[in-house]
N, C-alpha and C positions, 0 to 999 in steps of 0.2 A: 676300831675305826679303820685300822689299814685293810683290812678281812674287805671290810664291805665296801669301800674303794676301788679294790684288787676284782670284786666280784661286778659292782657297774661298768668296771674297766673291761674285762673279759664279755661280758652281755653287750657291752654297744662294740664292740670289735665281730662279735658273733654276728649281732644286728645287723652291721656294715657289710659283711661279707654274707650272708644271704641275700642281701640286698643285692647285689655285685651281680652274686649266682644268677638271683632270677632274673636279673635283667639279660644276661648272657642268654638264657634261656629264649628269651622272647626276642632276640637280635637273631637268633639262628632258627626259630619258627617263622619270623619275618622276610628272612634271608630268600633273595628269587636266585635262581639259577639264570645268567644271560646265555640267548642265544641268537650269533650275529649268523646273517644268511647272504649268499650271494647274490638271490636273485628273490622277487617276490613270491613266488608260487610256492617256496620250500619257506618262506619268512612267512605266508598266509597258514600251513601246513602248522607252524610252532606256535603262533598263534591259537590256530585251531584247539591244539592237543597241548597244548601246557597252559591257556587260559590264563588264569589270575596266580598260579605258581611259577612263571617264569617271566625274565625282562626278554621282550623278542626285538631285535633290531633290525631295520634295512639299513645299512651306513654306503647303499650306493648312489647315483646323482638319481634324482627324480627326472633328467633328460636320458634320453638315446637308450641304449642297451644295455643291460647290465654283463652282459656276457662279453665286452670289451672296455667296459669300464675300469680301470685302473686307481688305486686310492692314493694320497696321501700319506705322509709320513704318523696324521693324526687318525686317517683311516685304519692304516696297517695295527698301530698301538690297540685300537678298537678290538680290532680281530684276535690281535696275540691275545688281548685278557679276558677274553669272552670263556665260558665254562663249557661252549660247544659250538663248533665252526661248521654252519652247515654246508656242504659241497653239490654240487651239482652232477658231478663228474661227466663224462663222455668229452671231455675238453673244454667244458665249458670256466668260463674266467680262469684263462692260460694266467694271471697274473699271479694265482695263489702258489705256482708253479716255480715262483722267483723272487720269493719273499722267504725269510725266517718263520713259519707258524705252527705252534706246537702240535704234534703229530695226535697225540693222545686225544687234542681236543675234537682236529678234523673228523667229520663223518663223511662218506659218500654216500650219496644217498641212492645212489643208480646200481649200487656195488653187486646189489644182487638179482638183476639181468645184466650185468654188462657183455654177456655174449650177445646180446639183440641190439647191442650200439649198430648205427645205420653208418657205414665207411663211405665217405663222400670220396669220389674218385677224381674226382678236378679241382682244383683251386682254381680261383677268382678275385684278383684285390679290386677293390672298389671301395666308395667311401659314401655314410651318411650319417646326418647326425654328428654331436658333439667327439664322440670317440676317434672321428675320423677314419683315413683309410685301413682296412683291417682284409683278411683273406680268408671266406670258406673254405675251409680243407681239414682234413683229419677226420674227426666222428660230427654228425647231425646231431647239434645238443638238446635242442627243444624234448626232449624226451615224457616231457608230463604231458603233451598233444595227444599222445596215446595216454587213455586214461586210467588204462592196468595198470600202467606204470607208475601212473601218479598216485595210485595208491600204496602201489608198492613202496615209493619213496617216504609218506606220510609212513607206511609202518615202520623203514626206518628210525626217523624220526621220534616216534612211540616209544621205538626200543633202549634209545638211547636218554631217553628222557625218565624213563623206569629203570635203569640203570643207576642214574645218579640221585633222581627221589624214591627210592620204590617205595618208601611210604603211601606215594600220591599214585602206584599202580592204577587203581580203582579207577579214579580221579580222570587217568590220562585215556585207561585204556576207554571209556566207554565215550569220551569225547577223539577217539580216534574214529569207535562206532559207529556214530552220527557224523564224521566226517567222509567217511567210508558210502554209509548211507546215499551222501548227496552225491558223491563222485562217480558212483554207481548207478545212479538214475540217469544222469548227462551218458554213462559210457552205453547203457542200453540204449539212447533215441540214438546216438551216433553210429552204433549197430546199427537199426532202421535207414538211416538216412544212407552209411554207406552200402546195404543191399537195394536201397533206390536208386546210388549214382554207380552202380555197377554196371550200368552199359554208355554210359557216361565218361568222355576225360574232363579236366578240370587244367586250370593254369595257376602257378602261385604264381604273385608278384615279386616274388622272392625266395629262395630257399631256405625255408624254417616249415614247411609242412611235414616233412619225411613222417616223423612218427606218426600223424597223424592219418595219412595215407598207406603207412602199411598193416596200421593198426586197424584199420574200417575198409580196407580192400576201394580205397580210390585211386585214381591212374591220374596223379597231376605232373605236370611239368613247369618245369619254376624257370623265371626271367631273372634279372637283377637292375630292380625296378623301384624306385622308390615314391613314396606318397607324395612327397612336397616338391616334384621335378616332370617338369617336361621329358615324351618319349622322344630320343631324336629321330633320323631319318633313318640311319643303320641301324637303331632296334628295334620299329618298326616293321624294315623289310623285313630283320632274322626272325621277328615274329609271324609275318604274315605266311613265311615260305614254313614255319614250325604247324601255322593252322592248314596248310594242305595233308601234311601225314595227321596231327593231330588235333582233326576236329572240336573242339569246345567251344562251350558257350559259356562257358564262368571263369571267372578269375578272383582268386582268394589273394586279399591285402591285410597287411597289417594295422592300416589303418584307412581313412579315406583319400582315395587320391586326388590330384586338381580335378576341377569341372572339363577344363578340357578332355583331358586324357578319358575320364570315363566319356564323355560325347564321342572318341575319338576309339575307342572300345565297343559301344554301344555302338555305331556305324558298321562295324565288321561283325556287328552279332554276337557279342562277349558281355556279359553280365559282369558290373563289379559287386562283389560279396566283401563287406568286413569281416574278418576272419582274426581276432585279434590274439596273439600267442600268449598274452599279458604275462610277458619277462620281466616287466618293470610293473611298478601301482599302478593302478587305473586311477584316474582322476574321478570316476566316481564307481560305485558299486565297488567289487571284490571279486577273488579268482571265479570262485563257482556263478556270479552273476555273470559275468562277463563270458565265461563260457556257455551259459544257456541261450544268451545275445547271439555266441558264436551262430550256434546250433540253428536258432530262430532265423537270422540273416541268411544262412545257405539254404534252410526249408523252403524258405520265401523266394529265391531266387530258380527254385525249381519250377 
């Protein structure tokens, strides 16, 4: 009687502990890798290529910039625990620069051109948006505008995410493919359109076009100007005296500006073009949508 006891005893301890195992089992086949991002375009990018294998985050405000956005103490926690911190690099969110965040997890994602970072040779403070006042100077970060690069950062991305699953290789790399695909088609009309604005200058409202101008051979020169503000009287003149050496007729914004100012645009013969960088989520569509808009909006203003 003890024998057979002894033996139900050892079977349902065995039972219990297979039970254990395979649950363990299917918590670590369930198991996503997080990866938190700085800005959207590299948070669209992890999206893209980790799919239904990873948790992808943007923990930045859905207001203003992400590139001077600053987190919280609940933010920064975010970042430290994430399984992969994506970066932007060229200086963009100087904040990751002065925080604790574990190196291992960090990627740059620019890391492999960063000899073609654009050196902004002036600073400028000025202030828009929530972030408040902040100063261009250092490297031109917008670096996915040029959209070589944007692929090259998505390969990043790819490689680092086959790294930590390579099971899901397969998986990642042929959803990098089709990411590649589409970012590929946008980079050849931008081809096109910049050997049509090649006798052509342009103006940005702003300085965030660089890569995108030395990537497509256009000749813009930037104000610091913003959408939701009147121009005053001395930016105005340093404008009109900048259209006697550099003739244009378009000016690329980030977003739409007041009705004045384009009327006030459009009187000296300047086309306003939305041009949008999408640093931050778009409120609808997505990167690749928003840049075909980009593409579409300067076609049309030709």
């Amino acid at each position: 009687m003890k024998n057979i006891f002894v033996f139900y005893l050892l079977s349902f301890i065995f039972f219990v502990a297979c039970q254990k195992d395979e649950q363990s089992v299917k918590q670590e086949e369930t198991k996503k890798i997080t990866v938190v991002s700085v800005n959207y375009p590299l948070h669209y990018f992890a999206q893209r290529i980790g799919g239904d294998q990873i948790e992808a985050l943007l923990p930045v405000s859905p207001e203003g910039d992400p590139a001077y956005w600053k987190p919280d103490e609940a933010g920064i926690a975010l970042f430290q625990k994430a399984d992969v911190i994506l970066l932007n690099g060229a200086g963009y969110a100087k904040w990751t620069d002065k925080v604790s965040l574990p190196t291992s997890k960090m990627l740059n994602t620019s890391e492999s051109f960063k000899e073609n970072y654009i050196e902004l040779h002036e600073g400028m403070t000025h202030s828009h948006g929530p972030e408040g006042e902040h100063v261009h100077k250092g490297y031109a970060f917008t670096t996915w505008l040029n959209l070589k690069f944007a692929i090259e950062q998505a390969a990043a991305v790819t490689t680092r995410l086959v790294q930590l699953l390579p099971e899901q290789r397969e998986y990642f790399e042929l959803n990098f493919q089709e990411l590649k695909t589409d970012l590929g088609i946008l980079d050849e009309e931008l081809k096109k359109l910049g050997q049509d604005l090649q006798e052509q200058n342009l103006f940005g409202s702003h300085p965030v076009y660089q890569y995108l101008a030395r990537g497509y051979g256009l000749t813009i020169k930037s104000e610091h100007w913003e959408p939701d503000q009147l121009i005053s009287k001395e930016q105005w003149k340093t404008f009109q005296d900048k259209l006697k050496s550099h003739p244009g007729k378009i000016m690329l914004w980030e977003g739409p500006p007041l009705a004045d100012v384009q009327n006030q645009l459009m009187e000296a013969g300047v086309k306003t073009v939305v041009y949008n960088p999408c640093g931050n989520q778009p409120k609808s569509g997505d990167f690749v949508s928003v840049m075909k808009s980009n593409i579409e909006n300067l076609r049309a203003a030709m």
